[in-house]
C-alpha positions as CSV (number, residue, x, y, z in Angstrom):
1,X,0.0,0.0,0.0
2,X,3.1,2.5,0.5
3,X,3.5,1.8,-3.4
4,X,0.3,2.5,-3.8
5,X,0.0,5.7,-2.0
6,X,3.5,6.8,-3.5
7,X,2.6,6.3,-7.4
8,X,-0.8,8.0,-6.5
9,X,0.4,11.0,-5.3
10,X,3.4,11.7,-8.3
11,X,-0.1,11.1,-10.6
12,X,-1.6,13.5,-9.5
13,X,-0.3,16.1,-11.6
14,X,-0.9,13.9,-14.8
15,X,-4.3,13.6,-14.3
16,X,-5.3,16.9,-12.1
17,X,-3.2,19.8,-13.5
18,X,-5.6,22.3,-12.4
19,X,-5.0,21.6,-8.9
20,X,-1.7,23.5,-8.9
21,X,-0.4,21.3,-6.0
22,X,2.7,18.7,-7.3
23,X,3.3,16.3,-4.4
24,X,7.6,16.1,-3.6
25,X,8.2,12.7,-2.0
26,X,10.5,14.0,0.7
27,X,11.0,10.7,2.8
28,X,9.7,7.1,3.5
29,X,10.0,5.2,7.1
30,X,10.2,1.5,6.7
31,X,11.9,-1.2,9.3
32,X,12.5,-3.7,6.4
33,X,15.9,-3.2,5.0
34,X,15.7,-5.9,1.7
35,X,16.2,-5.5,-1.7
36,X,12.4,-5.3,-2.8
37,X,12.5,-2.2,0.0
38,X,15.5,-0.4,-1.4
39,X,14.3,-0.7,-5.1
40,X,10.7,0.7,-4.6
41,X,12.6,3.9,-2.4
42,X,14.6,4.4,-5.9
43,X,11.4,3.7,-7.7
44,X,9.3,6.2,-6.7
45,X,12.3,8.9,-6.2
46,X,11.9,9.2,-2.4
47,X,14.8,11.7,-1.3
48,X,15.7,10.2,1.8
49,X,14.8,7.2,4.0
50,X,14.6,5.9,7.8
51,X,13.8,2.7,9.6
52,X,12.2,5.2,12.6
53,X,8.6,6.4,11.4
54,X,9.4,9.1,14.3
55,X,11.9,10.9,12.2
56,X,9.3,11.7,10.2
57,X,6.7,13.4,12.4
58,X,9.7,15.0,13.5
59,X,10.5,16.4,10.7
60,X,9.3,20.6,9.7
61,X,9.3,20.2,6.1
62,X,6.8,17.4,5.7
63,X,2.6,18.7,5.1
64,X,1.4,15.0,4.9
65,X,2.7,11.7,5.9
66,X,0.8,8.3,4.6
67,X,0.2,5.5,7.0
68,X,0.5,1.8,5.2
69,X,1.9,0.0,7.5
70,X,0.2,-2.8,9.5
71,X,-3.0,-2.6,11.5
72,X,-0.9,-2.2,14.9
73,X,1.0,0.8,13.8
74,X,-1.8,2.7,12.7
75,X,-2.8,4.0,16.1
76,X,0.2,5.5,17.3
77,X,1.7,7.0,14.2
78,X,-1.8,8.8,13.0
79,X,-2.3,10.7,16.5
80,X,1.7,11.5,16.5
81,X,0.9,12.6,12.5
82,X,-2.1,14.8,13.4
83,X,-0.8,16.0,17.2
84,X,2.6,17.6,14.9
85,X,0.5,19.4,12.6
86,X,0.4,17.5,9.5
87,X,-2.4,16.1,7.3
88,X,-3.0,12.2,7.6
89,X,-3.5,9.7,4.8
90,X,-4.3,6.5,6.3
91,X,-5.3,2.6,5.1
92,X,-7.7,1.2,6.9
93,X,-8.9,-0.5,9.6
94,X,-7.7,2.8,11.1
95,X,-7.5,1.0,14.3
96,X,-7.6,-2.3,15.3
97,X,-10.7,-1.4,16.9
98,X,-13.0,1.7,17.4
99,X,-11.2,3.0,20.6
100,X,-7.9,3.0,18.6
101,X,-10.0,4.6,15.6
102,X,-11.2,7.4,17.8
103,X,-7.9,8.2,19.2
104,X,-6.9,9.0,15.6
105,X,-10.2,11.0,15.1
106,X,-10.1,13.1,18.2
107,X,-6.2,14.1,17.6
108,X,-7.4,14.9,13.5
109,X,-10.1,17.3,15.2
110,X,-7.9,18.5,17.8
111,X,-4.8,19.8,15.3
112,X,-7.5,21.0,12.5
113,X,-5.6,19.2,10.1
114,X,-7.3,17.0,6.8
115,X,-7.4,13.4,6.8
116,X,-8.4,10.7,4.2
117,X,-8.9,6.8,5.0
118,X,-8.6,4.4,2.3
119,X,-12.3,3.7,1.2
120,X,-11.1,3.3,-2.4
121,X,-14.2,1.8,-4.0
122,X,-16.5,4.6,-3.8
123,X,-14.4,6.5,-5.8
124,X,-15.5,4.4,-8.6
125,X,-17.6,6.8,-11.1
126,X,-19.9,3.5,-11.6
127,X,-20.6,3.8,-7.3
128,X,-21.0,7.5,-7.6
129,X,-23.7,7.4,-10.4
130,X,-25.1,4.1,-8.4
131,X,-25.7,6.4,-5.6
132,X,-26.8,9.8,-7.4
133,X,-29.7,7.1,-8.8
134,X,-30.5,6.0,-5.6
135,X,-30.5,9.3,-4.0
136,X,-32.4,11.0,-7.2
137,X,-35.4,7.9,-6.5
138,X,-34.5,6.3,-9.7
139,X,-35.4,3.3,-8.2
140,X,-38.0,4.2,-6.2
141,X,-38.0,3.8,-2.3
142,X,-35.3,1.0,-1.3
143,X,-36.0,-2.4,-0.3
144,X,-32.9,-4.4,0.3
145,X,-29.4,-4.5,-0.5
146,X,-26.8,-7.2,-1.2
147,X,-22.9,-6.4,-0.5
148,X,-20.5,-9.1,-1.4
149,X,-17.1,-8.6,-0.6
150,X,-15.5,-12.7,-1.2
151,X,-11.8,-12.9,-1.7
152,X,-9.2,-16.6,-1.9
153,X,-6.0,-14.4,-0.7
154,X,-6.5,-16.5,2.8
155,X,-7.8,-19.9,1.2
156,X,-5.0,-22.0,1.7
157,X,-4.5,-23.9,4.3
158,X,-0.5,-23.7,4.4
159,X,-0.8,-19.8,4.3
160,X,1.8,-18.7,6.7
161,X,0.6,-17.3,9.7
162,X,1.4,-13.8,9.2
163,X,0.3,-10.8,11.7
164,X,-3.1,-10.6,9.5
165,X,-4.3,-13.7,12.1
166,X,-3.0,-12.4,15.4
167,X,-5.5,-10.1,17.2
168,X,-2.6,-8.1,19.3
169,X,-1.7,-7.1,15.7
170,X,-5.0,-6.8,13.5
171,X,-7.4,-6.6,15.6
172,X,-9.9,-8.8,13.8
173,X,-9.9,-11.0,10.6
174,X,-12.0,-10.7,7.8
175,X,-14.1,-7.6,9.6
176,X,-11.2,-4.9,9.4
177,X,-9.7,-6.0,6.6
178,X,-12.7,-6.6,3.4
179,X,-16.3,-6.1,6.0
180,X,-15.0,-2.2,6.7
181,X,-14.9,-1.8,3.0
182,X,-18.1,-3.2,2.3
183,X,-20.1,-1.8,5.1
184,X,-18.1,1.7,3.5
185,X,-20.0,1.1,0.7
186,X,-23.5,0.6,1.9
187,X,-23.3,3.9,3.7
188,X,-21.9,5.5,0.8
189,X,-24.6,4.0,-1.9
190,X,-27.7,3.3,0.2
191,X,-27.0,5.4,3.8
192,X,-27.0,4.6,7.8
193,X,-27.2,0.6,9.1
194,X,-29.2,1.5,12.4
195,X,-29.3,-2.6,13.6
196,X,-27.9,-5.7,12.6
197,X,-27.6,-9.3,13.5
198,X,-24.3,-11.3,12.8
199,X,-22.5,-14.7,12.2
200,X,-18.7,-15.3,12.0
201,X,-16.4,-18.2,11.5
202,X,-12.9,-19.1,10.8
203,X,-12.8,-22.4,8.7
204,X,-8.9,-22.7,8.7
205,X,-7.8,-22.3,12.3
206,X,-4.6,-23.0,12.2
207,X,-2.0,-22.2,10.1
208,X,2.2,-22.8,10.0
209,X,4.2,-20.4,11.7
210,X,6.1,-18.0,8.9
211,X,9.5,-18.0,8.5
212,X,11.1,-14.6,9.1
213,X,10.9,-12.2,6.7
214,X,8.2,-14.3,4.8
215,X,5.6,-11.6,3.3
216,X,2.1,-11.9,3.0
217,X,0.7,-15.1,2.0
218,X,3.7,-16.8,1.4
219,X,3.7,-20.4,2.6
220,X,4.4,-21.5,5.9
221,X,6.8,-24.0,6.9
222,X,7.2,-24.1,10.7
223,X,5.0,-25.2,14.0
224,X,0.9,-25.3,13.8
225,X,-0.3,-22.0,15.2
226,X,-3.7,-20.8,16.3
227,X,-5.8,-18.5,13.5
228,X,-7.3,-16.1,16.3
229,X,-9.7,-13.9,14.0
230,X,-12.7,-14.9,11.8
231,X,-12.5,-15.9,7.8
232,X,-16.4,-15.2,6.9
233,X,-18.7,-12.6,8.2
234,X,-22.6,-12.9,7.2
235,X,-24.8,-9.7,8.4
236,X,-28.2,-8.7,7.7
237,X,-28.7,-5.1,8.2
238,X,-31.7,-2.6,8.8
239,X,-30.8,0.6,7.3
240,X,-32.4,3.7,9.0
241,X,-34.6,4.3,6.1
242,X,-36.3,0.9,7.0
243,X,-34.8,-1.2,4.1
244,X,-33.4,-4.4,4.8
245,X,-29.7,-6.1,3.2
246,X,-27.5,-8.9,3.2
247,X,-23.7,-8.6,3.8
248,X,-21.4,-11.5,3.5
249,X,-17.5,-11.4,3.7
250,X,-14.9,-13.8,3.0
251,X,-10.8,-14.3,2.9
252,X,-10.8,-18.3,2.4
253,X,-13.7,-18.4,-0.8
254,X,-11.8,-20.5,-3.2
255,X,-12.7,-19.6,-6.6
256,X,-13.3,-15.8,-5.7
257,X,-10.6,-13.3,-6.9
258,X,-11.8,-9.7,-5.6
259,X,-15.7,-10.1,-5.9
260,X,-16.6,-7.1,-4.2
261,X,-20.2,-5.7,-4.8
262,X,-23.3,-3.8,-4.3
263,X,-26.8,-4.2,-5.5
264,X,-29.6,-2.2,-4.6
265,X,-32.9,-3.2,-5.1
266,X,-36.0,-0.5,-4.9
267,X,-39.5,-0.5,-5.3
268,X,-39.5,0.4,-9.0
269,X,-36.1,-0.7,-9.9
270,X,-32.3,-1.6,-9.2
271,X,-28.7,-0.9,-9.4
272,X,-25.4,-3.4,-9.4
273,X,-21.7,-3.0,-9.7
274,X,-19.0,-5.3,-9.9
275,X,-15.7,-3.8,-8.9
276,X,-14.2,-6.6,-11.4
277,X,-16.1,-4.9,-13.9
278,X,-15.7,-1.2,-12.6
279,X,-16.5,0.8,-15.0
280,X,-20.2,-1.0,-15.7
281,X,-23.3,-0.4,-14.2
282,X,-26.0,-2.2,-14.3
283,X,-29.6,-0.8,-14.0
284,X,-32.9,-1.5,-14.0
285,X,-35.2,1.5,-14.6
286,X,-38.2,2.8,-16.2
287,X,-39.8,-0.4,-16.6
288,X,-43.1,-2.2,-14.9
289,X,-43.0,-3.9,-12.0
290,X,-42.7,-7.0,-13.3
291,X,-40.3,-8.9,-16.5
292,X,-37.9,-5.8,-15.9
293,X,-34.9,-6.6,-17.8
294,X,-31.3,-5.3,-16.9
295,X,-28.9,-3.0,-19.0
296,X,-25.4,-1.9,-18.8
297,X,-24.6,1.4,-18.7
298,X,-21.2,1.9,-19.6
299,X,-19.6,4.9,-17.5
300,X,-18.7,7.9,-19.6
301,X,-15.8,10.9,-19.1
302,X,-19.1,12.9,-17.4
303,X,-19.5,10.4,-14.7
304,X,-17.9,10.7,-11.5
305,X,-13.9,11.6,-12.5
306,X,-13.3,9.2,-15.3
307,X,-12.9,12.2,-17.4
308,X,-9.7,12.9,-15.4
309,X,-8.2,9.4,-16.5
310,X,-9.9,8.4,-19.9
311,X,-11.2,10.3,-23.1
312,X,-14.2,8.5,-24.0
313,X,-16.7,6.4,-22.8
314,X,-15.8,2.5,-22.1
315,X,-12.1,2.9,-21.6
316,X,-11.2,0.9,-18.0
317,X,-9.7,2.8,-14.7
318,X,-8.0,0.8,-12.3
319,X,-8.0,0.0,-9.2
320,X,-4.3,2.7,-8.8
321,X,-6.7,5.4,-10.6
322,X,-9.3,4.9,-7.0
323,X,-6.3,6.0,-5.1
324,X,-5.5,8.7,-7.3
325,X,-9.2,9.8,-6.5
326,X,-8.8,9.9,-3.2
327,X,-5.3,11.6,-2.9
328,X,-6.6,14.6,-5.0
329,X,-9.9,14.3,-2.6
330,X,-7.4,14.7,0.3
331,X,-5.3,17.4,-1.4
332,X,-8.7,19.3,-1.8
333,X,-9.4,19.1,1.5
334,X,-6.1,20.7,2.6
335,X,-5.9,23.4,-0.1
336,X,-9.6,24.3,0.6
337,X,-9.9,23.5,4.2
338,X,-13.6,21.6,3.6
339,X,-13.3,17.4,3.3
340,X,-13.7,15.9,0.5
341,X,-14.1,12.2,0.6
342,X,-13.6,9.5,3.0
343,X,-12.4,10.7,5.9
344,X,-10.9,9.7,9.4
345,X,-14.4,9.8,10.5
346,X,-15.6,7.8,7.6
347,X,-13.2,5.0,9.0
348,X,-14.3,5.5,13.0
349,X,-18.5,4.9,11.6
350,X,-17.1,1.5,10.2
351,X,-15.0,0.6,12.9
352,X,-17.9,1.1,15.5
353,X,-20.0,-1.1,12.7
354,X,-17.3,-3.6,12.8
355,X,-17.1,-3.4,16.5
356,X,-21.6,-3.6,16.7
357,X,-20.6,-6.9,14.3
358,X,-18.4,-9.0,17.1
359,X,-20.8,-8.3,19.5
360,X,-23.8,-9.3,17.5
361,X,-21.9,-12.7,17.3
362,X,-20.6,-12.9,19.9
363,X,-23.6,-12.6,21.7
364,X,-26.0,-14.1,19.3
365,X,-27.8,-11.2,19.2
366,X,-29.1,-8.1,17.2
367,X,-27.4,-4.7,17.6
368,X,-29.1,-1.2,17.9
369,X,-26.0,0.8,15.8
């Protein structure tokens, strides 16, 4: 995600040269000191580098620092970030949980600097026109919603077992790491869960120990170790306007490579998008009530910001063009002083969902949000 955020930000003048801000990639904190390290620091034309991310809030001539590191991190570098001043850029889960999230929060609100979390999808134009239908009652009065967020990055069984599966260091499984996204995008597309009822389960509970400097879902090769955090989430949901949806989550679905999705279904019609299809839409308006059929609108340069990235209607973004989005969001919000986008308080609503979540299962119970 440091790539990410780094080739996002030296975009930004490629695609948004009205903004008049050029991003200079002053330095980059990282404790890893191999090769595939010191190539991406000459990659991205970093001018200097430390193992100590406290060098950095240090530092006076830094305005934003990026946090990509893992989930235990988080907490302590975005309050130093915001407490010295500068703006924050931060993946999420923010937090390993919402007290963590809130810390980051409260010190954002306390230094009056701009922040940005790392809701990525609804910067898709396709989400953004999905919304302004719903919002417009193109598709009437909502009934239910379906989010799908199913991934196989945690589906084998020899997976090493890395920090994602330790609590102390994530903080949950499949909930911070795919749910927060999705439950993102329900707000963003439909609006406010106000109860919910939950199951969880983790279907591979143990896992080989990594060996060290092993990265992500590389194969394990030493002792059995306990998997502490769930693979699969399933949620249903009542949204405050009364409508009802389905959530389901998982990091072991074998056969699923990034199906992550949204369909909103209202009393005279419906919306889907695939993110593996991002720059589709498909709708269901103007029709009876009954033998509707579906079309795909194809997103054009006038929806959302595709016109920043493509000419003509059709051509595909990326998923690197949704970070682009939301560092220029973020550089809007520090130039103007209003946020734009996903924010740090975008992250602390889904942390407090996720957190509703383990106590729904937990308890076997629903959850006033």
């Amino acid at each position: 995600m440091g790539q990410v955020h780094a080739r996002s930000l030296t975009r930004l003048a490629h695609h948004y040269p009205g903004l008049g801000l050029r991003p200079r990639l002053v330095a980059v904190a990282d404790t890893a000191t191999d090769e595939r390290t010191s190539a991406a620091v000459a990659a991205y034309g970093f001018e200097e580098r430390t193992d100590d991310w406290r060098e950095l809030v240090a530092r006076e001539d830094l305005d934003l620092v990026c946090v990509t590191g893992p989930n235990f991190i988080h907490r302590d570098v975005g309050v130093a970030v915001a407490a010295s001043g500068k703006h924050l850029w931060i993946e999420k889960p923010a937090g390993r949980n919402a007290a963590e999230t809130r810390e980051i929060a409260d010190a954002v609100v306390a230094a009056g600097v701009q922040s940005a979390a790392g809701f990525n999808y609804r910067n898709a134009p396709a989400v953004e026109r999905a919304r302004a239908l719903v919002a417009a009652g193109r598709i009437g009065t909502v009934e239910h919603t379906s989010i799908r967020f199913l991934a196989d990055y945690a589906a084998h069984p020899d997976g090493a077992l890395s920090w994602r599966f330790a609590n102390e260091h994530a903080g949950s499984g499949v909930l911070g790491d795919l749910v927060s996204h999705a439950v993102d995008l329900g707000r963003y597309v439909v609006g406010e869960p106000a109860e919910l009822v939950v199951d969880r389960a983790t279907f591979i509970p143990q896992r080989p120990q990594a060996v060290a400097g092993a990265r992500h879902f590389e194969r394990g090769s030493g002792a059995m170790g306990d998997v502490e955090n769930e693979d699969y989430v399933s949620a249903l949901l009542r949204f405050a306007d009364g409508s009802r949806g389905v959530l389901e989550s998982s990091r072991v679905a074998v056969g699923e490579q990034c199906t992550y999705g949204i369909e909103v279904h209202g009393t005279t019609g419906a919306v889907a998008w695939d993110f593996r299809r991002m720059g589709e839409l498909r709708v269901c308006l103007d029709q009876d009530y009954q033998d509707g059929a579906w079309a795909t609108e194809l997103m054009t340069p006038a929806h959302g910001e595709l016109g920043a990235f493509q000419p003509g209607t059709g051509i595909a973004m990326s998923y690197d063009d949704l970070k682009v989005i939301e560092a220029h969001r973020l550089l809007e919000s520090i130039r103007t002083g209003t946020p734009v986008g996903a924010t740090i308080h975008d992250a602390l609503v889904a942390a407090e969902i996720v957190e509703a979540m383990v106590a729904s299962a937990d308890e076997r119970r629903w959850v006033t949000l």
